[in-house]
Backbone as a ProteinNet text record, in pm:
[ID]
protein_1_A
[PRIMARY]
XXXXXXXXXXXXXXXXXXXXXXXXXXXXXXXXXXXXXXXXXXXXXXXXXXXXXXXXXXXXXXXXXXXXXXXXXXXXXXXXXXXXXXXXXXXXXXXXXXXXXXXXXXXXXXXXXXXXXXXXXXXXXXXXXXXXXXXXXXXX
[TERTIARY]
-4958.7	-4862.8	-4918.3	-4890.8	-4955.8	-4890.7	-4948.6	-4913.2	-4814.8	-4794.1	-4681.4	-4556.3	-4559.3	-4400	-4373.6	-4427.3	-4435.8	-4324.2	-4432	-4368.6	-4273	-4259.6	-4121.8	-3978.8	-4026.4	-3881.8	-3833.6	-3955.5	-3910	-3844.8	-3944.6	-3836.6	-3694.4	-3669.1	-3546.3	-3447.1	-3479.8	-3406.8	-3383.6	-3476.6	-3442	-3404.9	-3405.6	-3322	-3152.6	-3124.6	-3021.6	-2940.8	-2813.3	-2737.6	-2623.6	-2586.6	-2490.5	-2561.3	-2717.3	-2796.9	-2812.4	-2851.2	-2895.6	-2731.1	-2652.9	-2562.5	-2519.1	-2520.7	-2517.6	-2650.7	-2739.2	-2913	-2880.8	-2826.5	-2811.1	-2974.6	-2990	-3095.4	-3205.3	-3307.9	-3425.3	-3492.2	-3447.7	-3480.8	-3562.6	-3641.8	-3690.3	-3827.5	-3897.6	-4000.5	-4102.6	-4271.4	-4314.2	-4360.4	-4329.2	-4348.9	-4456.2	-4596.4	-4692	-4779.8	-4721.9	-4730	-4753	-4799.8	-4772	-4720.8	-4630.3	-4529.2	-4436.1	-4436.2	-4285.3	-4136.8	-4125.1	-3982.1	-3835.6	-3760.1	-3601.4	-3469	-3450.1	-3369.7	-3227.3	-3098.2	-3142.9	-3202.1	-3280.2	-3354.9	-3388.7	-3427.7	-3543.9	-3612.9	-3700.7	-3833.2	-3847.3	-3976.3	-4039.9	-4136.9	-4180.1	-4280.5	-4265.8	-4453	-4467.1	-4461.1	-4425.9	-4445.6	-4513.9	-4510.2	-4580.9	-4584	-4686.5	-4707.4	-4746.8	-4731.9	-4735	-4786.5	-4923.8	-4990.8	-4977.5	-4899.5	-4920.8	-4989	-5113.1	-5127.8	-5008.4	-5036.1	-4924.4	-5028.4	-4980.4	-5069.4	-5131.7	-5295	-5361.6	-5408.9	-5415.6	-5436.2	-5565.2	-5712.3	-5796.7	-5833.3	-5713.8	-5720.1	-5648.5	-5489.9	-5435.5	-5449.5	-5480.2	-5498.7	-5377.9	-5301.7	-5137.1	-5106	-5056	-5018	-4874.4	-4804.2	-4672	-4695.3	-4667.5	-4628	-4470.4	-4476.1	-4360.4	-4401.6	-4303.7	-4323.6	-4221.3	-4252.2	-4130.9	-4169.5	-4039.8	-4078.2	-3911	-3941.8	-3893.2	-3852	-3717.2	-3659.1	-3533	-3592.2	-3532.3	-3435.6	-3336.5	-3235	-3239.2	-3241.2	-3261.2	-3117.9	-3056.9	-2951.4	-2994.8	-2869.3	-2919.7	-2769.6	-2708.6	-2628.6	-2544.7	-2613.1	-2538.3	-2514.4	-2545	-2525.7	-2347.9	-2279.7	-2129.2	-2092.6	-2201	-2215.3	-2243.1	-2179.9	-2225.4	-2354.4	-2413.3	-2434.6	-2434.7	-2375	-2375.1	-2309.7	-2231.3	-2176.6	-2270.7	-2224	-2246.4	-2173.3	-2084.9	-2017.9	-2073	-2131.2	-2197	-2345.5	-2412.7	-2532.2	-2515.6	-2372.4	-2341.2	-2315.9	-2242.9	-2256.5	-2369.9	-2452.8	-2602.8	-2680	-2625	-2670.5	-2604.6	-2498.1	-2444.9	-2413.4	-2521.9	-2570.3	-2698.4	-2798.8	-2916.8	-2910.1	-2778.9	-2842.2	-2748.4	-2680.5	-2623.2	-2745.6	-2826.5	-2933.4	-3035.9	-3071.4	-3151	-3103.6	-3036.2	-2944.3	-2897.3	-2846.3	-2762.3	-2857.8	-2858.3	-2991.4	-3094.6	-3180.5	-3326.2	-3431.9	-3525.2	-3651.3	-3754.9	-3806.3	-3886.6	-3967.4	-4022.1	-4099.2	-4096.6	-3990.5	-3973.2	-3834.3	-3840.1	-3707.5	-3706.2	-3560.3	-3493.2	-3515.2	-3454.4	-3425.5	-3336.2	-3365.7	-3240	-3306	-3196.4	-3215.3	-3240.5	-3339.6	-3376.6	-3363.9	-3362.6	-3316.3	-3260.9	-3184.1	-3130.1	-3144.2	-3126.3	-3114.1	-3054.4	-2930.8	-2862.5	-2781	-2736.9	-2843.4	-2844.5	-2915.5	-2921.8	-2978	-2953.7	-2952.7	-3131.5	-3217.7	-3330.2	-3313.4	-3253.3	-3273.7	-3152.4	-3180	-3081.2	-3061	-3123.2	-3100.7	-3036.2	-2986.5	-2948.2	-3012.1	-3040.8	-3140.6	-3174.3	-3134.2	-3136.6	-3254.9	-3315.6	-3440	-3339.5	-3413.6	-3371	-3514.8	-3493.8	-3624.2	-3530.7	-3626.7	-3562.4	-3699.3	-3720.2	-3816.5	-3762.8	-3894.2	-3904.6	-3989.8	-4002.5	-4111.2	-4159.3	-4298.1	-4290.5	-4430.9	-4491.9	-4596.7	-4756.9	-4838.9	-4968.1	-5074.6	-5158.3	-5223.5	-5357.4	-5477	-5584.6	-5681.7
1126.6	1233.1	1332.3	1460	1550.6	1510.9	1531.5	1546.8	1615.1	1755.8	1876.6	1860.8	1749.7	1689.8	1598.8	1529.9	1412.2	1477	1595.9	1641.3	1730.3	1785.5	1857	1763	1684.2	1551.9	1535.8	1479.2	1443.2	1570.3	1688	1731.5	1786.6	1806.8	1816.6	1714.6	1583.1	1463.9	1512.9	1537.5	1545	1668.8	1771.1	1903.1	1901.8	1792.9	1835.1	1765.5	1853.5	1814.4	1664.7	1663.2	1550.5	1422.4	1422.8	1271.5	1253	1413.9	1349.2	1295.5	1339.3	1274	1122.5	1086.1	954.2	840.9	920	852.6	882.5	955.6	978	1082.3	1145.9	1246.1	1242.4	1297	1320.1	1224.4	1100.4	986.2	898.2	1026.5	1004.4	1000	865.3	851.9	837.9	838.1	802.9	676.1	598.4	478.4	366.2	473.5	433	445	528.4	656.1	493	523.5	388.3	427.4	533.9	627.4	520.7	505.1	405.5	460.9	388.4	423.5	356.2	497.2	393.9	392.7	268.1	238.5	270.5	320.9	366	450.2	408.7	509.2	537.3	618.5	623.5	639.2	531.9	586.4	629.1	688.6	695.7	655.8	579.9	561.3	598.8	611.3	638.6	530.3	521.3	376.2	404.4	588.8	535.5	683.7	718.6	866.5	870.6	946.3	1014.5	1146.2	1145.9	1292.2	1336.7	1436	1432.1	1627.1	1683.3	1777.6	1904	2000.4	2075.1	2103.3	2150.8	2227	2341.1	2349.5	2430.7	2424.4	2307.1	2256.5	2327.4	2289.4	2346.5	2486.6	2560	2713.1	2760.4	2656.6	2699.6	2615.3	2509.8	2367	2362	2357.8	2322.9	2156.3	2075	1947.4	1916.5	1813.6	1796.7	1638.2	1650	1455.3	1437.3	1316.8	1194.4	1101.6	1114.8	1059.9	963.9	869.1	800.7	750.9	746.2	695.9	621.1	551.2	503.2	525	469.9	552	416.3	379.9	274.2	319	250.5	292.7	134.9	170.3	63.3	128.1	-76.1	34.8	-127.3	-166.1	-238.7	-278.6	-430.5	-485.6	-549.2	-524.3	-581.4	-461.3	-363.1	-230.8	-243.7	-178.8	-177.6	-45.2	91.2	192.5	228.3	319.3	312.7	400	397.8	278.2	136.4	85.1	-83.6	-189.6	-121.1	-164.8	-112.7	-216.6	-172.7	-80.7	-51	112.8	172.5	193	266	295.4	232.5	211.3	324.8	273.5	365	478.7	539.5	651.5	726.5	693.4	744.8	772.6	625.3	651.3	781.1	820.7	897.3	1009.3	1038.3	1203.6	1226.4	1144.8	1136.1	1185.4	1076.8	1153.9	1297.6	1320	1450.4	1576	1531.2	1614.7	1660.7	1481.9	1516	1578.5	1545.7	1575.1	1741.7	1731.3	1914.9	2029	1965.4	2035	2047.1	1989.1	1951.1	1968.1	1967.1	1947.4	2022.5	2159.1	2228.8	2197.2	2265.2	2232.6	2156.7	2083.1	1964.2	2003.6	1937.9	1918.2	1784.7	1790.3	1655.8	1538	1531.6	1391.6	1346.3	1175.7	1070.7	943.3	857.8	724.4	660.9	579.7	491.4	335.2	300.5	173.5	151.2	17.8	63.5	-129	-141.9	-320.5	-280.1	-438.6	-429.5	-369	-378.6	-349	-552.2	-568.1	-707.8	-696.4	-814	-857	-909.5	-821.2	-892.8	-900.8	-1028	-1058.6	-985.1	-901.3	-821.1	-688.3	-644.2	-511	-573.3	-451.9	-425.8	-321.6	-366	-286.9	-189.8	-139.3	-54.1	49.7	-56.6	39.6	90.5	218.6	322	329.1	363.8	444.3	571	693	809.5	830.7	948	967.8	1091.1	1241.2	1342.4	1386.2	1510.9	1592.1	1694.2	1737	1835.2	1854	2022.5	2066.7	2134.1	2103.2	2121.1	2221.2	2298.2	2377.7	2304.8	2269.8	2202.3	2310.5
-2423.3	-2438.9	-2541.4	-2516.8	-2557	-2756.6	-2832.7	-2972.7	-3018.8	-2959.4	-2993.5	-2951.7	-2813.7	-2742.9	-2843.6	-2902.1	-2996.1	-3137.1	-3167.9	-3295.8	-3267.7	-3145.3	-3136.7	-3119	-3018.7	-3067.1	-3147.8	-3259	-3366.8	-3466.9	-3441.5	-3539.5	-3480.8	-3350.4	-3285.8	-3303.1	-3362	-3387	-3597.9	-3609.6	-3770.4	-3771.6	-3723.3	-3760.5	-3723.1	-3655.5	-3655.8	-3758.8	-3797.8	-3889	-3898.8	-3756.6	-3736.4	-3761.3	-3709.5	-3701.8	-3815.3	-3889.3	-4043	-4109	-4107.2	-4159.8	-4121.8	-4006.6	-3946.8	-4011.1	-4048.4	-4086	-4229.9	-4300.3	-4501.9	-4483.8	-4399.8	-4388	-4290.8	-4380.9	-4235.4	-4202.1	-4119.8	-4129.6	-3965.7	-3933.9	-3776.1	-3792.3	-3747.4	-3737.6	-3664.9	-3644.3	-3517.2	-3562.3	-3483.3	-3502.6	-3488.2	-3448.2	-3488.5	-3610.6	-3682.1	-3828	-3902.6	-4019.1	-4126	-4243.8	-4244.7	-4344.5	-4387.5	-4492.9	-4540.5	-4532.1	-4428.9	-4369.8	-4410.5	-4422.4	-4487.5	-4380.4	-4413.9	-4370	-4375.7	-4277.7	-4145.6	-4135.9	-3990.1	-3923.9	-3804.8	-3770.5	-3621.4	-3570.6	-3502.6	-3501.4	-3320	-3327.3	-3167.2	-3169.2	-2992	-3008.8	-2835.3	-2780.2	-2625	-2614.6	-2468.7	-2392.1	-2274.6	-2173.7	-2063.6	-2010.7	-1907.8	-1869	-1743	-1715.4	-1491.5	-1544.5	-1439.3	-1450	-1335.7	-1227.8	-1085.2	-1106.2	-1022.3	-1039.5	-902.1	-941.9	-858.2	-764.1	-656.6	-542.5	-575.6	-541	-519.6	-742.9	-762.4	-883.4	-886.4	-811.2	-821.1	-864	-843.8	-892.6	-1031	-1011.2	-1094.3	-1265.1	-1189.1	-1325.4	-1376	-1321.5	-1354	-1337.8	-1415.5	-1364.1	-1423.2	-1395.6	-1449.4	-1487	-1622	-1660.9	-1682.7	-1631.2	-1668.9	-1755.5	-1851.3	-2009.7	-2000.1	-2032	-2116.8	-2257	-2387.4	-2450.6	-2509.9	-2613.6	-2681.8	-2800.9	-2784.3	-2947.8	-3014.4	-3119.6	-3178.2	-3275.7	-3324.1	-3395	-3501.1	-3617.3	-3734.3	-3833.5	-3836.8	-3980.8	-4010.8	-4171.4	-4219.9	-4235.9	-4157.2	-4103.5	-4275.9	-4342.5	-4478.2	-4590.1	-4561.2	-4627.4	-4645.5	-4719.5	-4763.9	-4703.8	-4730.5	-4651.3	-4491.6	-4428	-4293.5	-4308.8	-4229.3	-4077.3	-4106.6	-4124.1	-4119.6	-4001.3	-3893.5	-3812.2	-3623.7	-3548.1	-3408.4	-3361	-3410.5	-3341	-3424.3	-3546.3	-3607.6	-3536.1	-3471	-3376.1	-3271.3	-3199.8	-3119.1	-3084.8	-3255.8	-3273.8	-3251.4	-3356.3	-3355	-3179.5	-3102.4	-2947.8	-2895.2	-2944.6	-2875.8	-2882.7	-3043.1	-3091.2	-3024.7	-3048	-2963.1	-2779.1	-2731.2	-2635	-2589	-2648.6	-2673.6	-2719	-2768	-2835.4	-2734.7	-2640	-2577.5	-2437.9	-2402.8	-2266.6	-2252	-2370.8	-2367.9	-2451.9	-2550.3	-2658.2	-2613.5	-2538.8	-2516.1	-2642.9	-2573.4	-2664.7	-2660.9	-2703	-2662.1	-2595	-2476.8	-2377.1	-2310.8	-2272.7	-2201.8	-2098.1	-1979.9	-1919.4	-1833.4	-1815.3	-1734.2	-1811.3	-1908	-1982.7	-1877.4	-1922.8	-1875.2	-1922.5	-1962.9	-2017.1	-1900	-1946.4	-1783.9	-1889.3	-1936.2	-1997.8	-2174.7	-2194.2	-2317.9	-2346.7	-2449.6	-2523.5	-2645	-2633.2	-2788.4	-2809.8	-2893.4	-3013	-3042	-3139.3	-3153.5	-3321.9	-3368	-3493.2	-3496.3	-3579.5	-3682.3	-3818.7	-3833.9	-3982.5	-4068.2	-4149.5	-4191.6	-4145.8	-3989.9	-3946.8	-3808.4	-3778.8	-3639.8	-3599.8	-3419.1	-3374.5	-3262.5	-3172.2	-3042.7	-2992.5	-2897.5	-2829	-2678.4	-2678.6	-2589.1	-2496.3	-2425.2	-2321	-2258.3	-2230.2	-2201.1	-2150.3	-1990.5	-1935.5	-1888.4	-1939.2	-1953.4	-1848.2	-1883.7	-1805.4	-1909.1	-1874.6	-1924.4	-1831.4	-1857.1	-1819.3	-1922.8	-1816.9	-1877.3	-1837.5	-1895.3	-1801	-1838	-1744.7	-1795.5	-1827
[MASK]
++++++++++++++++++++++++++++++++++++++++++++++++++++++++++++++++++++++++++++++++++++++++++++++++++++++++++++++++++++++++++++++++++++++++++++

């Protein structure tokens, strides 16, 4: 996946105001990064890509990918403060995909969640991976 879809997500996930308030701020990560990350949070990470070229590619070098990636939601299940609860989880699911769905994401179109888990208990967090699969375009 191109780098710039990467960092426009993310900062389309941390610019907005409602998540940061649900997260106590700018709290979106990529989740292959080795940035010390606080808890709650969210990270991204890719999981998988479709390159199909358009017709008459040879001239124009136009192609279209299908992205999917992943987007985890971390709070910390013993906090006294919210996010500490599973409707608190849910919330957060349900600014996200408000963000991605109606808001979009520069350069990208046709979000939709294609799978979801959990949320489920590690240890002292609670946890929710998302998958969401995009599009966007490329000129080679």
């Amino acid at each position: 996946m191109m780098p710039t879809i990467l960092a426009a997500l993310r900062k389309a996930l941390n610019d907005d105001s409602a998540l940061g308030t649900l997260l106590g701020g700018k709290r979106v990560y990529l989740g292959w990064l080795t940035e010390k990350m606080t808890i709650p949070c969210v990270t991204i990470t890719e999981n998988s890509e479709r390159s199909t070229p358009r017709p008459c590619h040879a001239s124009g070098r136009h192609r279209d990918n299908s992205s999917v990636v992943q987007i985890d939601i971390w709070i910390d299940r013993t906090d006294d403060e919210p996010p500490s609860t599973v409707e608190d989880v849910e919330t957060i699911v349900s600014r996200i995909d408000e963000l991605l769905f109606v808001t979009g994401v520069t350069n990208t179109r046709g979000w939709s969640r294609v799978s979801s888990s959990g949320p489920h208990q590690e240890d002292d967090l609670l946890h929710k991976a998302l998958r969401y699969e995009f599009a966007y375009s490329v000129k080679d």
